[in-house]
C-alpha positions as CSV (number, residue, x, y, z in Angstrom):
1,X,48.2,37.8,12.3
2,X,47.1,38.2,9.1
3,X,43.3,39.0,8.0
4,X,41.6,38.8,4.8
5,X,37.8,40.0,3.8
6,X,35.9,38.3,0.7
7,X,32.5,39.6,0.1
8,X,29.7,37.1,-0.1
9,X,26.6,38.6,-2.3
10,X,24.3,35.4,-3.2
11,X,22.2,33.1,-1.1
12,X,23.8,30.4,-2.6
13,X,27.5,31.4,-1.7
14,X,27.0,32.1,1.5
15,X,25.4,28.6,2.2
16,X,28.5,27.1,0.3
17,X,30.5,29.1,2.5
18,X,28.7,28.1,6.0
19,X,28.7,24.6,5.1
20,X,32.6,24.9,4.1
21,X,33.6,25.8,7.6
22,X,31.6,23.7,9.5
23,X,33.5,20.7,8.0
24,X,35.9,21.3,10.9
25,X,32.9,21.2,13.9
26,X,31.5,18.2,12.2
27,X,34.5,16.3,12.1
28,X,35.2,17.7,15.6
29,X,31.9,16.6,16.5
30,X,32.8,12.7,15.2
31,X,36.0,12.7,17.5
32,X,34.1,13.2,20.3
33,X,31.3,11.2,19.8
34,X,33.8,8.4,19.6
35,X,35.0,9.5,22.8
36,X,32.0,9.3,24.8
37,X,31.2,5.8,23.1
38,X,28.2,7.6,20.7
39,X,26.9,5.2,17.8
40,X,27.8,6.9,14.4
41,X,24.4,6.8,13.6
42,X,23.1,9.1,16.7
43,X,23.2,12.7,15.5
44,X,25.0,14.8,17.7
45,X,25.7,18.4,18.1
46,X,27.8,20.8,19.5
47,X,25.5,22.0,22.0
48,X,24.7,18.2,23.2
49,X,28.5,17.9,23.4
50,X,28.8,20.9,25.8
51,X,25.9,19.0,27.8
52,X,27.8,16.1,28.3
53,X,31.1,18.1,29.3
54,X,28.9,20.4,31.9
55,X,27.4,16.6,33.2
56,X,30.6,15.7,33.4
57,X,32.4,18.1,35.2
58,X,29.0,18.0,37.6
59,X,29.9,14.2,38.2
60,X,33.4,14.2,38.8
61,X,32.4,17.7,41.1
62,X,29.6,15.8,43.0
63,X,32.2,12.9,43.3
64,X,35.4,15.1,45.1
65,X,32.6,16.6,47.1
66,X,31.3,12.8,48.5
67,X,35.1,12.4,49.3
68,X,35.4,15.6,51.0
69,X,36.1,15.8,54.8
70,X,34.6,19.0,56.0
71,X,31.9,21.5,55.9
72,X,30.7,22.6,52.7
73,X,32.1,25.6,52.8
74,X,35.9,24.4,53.2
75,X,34.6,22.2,50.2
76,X,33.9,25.4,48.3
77,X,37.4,27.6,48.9
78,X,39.3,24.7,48.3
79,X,37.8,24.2,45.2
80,X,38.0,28.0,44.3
81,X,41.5,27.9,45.2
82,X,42.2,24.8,43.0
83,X,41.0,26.7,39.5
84,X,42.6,29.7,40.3
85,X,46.0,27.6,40.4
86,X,44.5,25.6,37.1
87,X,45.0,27.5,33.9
88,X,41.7,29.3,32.4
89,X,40.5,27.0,29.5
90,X,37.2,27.8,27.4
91,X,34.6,25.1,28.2
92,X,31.9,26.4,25.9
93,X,33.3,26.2,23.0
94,X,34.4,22.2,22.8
95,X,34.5,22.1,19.1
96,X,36.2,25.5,18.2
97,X,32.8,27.2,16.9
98,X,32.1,30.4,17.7
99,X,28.3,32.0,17.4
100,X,27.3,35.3,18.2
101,X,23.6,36.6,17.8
102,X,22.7,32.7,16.2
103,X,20.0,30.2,17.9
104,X,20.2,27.6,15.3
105,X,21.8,24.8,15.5
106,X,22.2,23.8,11.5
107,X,23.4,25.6,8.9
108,X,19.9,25.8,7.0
109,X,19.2,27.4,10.8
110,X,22.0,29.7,10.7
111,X,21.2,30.4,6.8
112,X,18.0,31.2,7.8
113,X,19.0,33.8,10.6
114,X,21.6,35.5,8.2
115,X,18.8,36.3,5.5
116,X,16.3,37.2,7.8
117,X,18.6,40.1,9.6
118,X,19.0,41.1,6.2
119,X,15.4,42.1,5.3
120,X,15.9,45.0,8.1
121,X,18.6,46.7,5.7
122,X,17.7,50.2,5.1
123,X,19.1,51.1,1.8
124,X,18.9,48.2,-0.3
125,X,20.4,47.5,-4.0
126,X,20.4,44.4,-6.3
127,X,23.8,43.6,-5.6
128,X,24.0,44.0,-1.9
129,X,26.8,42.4,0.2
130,X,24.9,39.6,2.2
131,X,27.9,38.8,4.6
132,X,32.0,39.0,4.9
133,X,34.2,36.4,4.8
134,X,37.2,36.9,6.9
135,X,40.5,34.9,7.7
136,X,42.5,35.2,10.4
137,X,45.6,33.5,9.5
138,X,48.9,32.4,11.6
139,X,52.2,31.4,11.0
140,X,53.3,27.8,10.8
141,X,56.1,28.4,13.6
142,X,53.1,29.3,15.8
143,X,51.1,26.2,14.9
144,X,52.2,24.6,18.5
145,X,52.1,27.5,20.4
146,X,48.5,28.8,18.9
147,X,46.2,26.5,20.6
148,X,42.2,26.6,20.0
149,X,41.9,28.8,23.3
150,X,43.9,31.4,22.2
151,X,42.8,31.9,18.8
152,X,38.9,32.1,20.0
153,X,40.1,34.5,22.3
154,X,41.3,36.4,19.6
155,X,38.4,35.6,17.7
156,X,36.1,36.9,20.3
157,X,38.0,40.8,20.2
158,X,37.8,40.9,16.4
159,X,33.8,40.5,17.3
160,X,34.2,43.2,19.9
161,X,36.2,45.5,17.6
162,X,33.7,45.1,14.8
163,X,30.4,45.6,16.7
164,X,26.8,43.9,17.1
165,X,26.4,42.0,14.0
166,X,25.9,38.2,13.4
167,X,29.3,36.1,13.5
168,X,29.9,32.5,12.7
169,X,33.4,31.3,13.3
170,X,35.3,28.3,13.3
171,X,39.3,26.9,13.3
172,X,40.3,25.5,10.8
173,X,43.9,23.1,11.0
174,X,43.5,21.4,7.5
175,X,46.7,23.6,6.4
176,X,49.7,23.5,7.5
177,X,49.1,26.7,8.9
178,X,46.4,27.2,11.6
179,X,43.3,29.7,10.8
180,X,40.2,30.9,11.7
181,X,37.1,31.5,9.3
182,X,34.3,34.5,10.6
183,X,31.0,35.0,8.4
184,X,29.7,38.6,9.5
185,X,26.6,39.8,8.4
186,X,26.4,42.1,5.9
187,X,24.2,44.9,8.3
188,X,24.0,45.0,12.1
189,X,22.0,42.7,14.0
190,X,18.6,43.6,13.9
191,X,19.3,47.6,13.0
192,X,20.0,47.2,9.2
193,X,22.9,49.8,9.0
194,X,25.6,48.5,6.9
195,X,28.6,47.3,7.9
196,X,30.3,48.1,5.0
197,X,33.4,49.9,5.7
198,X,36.4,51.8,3.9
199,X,40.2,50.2,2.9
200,X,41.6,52.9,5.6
201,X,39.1,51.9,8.4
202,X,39.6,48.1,7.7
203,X,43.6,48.9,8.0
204,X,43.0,50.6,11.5
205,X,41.2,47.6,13.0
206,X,43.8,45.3,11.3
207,X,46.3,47.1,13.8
208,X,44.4,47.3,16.5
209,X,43.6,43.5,16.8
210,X,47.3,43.1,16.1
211,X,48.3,45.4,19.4
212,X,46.1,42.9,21.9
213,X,47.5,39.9,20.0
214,X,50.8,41.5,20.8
215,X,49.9,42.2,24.5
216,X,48.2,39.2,25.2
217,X,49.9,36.4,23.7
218,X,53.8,37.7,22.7
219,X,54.5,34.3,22.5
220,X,52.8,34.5,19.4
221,X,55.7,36.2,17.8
222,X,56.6,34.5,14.5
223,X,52.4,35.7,13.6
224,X,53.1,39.7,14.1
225,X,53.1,40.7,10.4
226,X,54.0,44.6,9.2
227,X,50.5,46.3,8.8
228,X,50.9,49.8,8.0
229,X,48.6,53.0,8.6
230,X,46.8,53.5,5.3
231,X,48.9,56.5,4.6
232,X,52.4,54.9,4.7
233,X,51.0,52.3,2.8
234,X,49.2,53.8,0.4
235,X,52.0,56.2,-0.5
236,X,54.8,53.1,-0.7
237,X,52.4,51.3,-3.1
238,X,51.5,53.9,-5.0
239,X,55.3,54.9,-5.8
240,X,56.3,51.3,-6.3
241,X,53.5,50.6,-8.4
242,X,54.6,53.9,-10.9
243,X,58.3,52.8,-11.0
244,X,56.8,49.8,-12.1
245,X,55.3,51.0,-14.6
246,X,57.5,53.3,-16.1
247,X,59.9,50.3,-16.5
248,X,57.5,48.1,-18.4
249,X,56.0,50.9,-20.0
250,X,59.8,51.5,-21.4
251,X,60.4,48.1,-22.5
252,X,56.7,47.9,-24.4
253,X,57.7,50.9,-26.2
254,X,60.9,49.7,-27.4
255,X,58.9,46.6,-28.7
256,X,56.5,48.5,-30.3
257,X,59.1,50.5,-32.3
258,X,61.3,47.6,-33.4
259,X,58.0,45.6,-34.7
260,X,56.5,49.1,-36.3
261,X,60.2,49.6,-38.5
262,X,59.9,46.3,-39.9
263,X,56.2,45.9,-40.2
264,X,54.7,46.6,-43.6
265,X,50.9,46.2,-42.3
266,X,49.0,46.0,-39.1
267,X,48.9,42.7,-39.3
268,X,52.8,42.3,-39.7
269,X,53.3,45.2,-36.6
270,X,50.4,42.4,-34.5
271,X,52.6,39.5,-35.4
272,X,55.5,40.8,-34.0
273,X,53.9,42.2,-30.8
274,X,52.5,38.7,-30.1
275,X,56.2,37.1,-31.1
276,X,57.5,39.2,-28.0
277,X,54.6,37.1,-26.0
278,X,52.1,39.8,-25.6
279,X,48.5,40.4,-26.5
280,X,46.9,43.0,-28.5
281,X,43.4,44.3,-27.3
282,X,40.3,45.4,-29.1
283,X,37.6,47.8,-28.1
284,X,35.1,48.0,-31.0
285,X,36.5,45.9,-33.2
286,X,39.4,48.7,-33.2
287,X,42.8,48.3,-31.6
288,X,43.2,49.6,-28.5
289,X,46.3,48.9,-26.7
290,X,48.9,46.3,-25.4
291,X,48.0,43.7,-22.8
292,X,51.7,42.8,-21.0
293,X,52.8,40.8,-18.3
294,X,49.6,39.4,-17.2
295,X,46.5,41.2,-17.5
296,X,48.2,45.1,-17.3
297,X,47.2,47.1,-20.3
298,X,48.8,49.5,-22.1
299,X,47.2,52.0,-25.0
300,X,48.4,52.7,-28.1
301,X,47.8,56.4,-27.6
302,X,50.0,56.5,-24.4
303,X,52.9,54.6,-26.2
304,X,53.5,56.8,-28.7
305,X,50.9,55.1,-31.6
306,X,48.0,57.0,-32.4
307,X,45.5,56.0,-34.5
308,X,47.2,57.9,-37.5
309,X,50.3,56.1,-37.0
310,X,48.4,52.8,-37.4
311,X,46.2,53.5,-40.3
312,X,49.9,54.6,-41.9
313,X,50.7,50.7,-42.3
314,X,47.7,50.3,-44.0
315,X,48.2,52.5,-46.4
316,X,51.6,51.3,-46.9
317,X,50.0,47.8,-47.7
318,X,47.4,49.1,-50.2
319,X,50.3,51.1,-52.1
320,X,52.3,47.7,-52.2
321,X,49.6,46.2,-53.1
322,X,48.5,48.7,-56.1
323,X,52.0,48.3,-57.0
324,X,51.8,44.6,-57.4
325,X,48.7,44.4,-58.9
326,X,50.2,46.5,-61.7
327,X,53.2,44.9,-61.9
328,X,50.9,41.4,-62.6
329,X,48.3,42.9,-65.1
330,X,52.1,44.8,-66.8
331,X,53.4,41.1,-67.3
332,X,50.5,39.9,-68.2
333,X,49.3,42.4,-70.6
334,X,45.9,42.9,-69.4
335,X,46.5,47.1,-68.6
336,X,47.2,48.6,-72.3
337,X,46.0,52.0,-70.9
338,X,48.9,51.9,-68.3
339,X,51.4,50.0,-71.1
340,X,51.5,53.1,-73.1
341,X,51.3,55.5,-70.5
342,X,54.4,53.8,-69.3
343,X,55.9,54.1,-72.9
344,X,54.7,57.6,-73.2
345,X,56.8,58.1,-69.8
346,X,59.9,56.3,-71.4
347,X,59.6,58.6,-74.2
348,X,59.4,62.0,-72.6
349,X,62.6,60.9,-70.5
350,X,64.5,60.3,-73.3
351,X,63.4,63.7,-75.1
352,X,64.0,65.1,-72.1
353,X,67.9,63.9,-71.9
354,X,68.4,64.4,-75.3
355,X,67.5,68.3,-74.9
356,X,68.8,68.5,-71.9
357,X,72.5,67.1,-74.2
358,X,72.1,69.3,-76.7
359,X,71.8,72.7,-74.4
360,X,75.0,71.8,-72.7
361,X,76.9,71.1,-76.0
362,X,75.9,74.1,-77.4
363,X,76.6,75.5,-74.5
364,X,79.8,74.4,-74.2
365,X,80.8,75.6,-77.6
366,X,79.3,79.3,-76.8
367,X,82.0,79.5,-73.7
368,X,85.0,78.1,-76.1
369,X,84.1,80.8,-79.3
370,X,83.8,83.1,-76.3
371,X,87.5,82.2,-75.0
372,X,88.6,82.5,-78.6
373,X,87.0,85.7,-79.5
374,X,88.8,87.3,-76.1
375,X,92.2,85.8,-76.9
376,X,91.9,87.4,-80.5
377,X,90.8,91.1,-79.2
378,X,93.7,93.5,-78.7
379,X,94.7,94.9,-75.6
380,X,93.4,98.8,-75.3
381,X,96.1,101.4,-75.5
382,X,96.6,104.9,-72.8
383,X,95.3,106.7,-76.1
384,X,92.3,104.8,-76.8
385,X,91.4,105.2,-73.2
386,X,91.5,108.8,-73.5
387,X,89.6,109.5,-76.9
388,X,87.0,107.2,-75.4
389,X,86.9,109.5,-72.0
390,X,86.5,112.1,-74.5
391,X,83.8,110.7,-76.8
392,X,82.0,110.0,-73.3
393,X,82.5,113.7,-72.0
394,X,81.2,115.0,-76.0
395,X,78.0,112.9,-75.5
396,X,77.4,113.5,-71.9
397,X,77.2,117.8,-73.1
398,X,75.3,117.2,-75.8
399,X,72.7,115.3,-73.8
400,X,72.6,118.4,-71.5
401,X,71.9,120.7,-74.6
């Protein structure tokens, strides 16, 4: 089967929540009243109702035993023989309510009881749990084959499995699927020790109710669902929830960089993120991050875009828009100052090419008088080699002189 636990913290919500679930004994309670022939206006409840069945079964008892040829004590082993054949029913429980450690009879009563076990809590907070809310669902192939005995049964080892505390159960059929509501006090009954207990712990009692369902009632075989130890499951979550991640992580990134190439200011790079049907959060009234498919988030920081990566767009906007501002107050007239440094600009250029000309024409007629001047020199002669050798040697003894 499958359970569930919701946590209950106000006065208020847990009297919503008692007075939700007794909808089903009430409306129990108003099919059999119409069975024993009980005005509408007679308030009934369940505990009158098992009165009646226990007078009932007394009368028809007291009638078989008027009919009855023999000694009483035939009486009595034929009628022990006939409920051992008979299949065992729960009597006490005629409107499929289950109370455990509860006198009251109303839900103010019950209310009542559940606040007052909760004064004996030893370590109290503001925002203490007051009760649990659990669900014991089954499937809807099982509908037929889940009757209201069975379920209570069940119902009845989940309040074994989770100790001495206050319980207030009921079945519900208003679903297509049959299923059973428990309230469980927040602390023990009349102890005050918490009943608070870990995800792992909750998983082992999960399978353990699962094994009697199992054992007792394989018929119910379309409700066996695949709890895992906390390990196991822990470790396949945890993995599928990373390759998760990394995918979408991938595919925000990509985003991120096609909007950031085009974008020419933050707001330009936010238009383009929210284009792609995504969200951009703010912590400070500074932008934090990406919010993507649903409510997962995703930093800026972790994508690849830090903070000076952002403020780079803005700076980009405030040079374009220095740029045009300029460009207005040039065609307008308005800047003289930047006019004429403009001008002065234009001017220098100019000088600039026209010197830049000159060198490389005169330049270029250097290199051709040079190619003229070596086309015009002779060629040096075996003798003039030598008396040049010799003028060299004639110096060099000299110099040593």
């Amino acid at each position: 089967m499958i359970v569930k636990c919701l946590s209950v913290k106000t006065k208020e919500g847990l009297g919503n929540l008692l007075r939700y679930i007794s909808r089903e004994e009430k409306r129990r309670i108003e099919e059999r009243k119409s069975e024993w022939n009980i005005p509408t206006k007679v308030k009934v409840t369940a505990t009158d109702l098992k009165y009646l069945e226990q007078e009932k079964e007394d009368a028809k008892l007291l009638d078989e035993l008027h009919k009855f040829k023999g000694t009483m004590q035939e009486f009595a082993a034929s009628l022990s023989s006939q409920r051992d054949q008979q299949p065992k029913t729960n009597k006490k429980e005629v409107c499929g309510i289950l109370r455990r450690n509860l006198r009251g009879q109303s839900i103010d009563e019950n209310l009542a009881e559940y606040l007052f076990n909760e004064r004996f809590r030893v370590n109290k907070r503001t925002n203490n749990t007051l009760a649990h809310h659990y669900i014991l669902g089954f499937a809807r192939k099982d509908q037929t084959r889940a009757t209201d005995e069975k379920v209570l049964d069940l119902a009845r080892e989940f309040m074994r499995i989770n100790g001495n505390n206050i319980y207030y159960a009921a079945i519900h059929k208003s679903t297509e699927s049959i299923h059973l509501h428990c309230v469980v006090s927040g602390v023990e009954y009349l102890t005050g020790k918490s009943n608070r207990i870990s995800t792992k712990v909750f998983q082992e009692r999960k399978l353990e109710l699962q094994r009697i369902q199992e054992q007792k009632y394989p018929e119910l075989s379309e409700s066996v669902v695949g709890h895992k130890r906390w390990g196991e499951r822990s470790q396949e979550k945890s993995k599928k929830y990373e390759r998760e991640r990394s995918e979408e992580k991938q595919v925000i990134q990509s985003i991120l960089e096609t909007a950031y190439s085009s974008a020419r200011s933050l707001d330009e790079f936010f238009n383009a993120i929210q284009l792609e049907g995504h969200e951009v959060y703010f912590r400070n009234a500074r932008p934090t991050g990406v919010k993507a498919f649903g409510e997962r988030k995703y930093r800026f920081s972790r994508l690849g875009f830090e903070s000076d990566r952002l403020n780079n767009l803005n700076d980009i906007k405030n040079d374009i828009e220095k740029e045009l501002k300029e460009i207005n107050e040039i065609r307008s007239g308005n800047n003289r100052s930047r006019i004429n440094e403009l001008d002065l600009e234009i001017e220098e250029d100019e000088l600039e090419r026209d010197y830049d000309g000159d060198n490389k024409q005169d330049e270029h007629e250097d290199e051709e008088n040079d190619r003229d001047n070596e086309g015009d020199k002779p060629d040096n002669t075996a003798e003039d080699i030598e008396h040049e050798e010799h003028n060299d040697d004639d110096e060099d003894n000299e110099n040593e002189y």
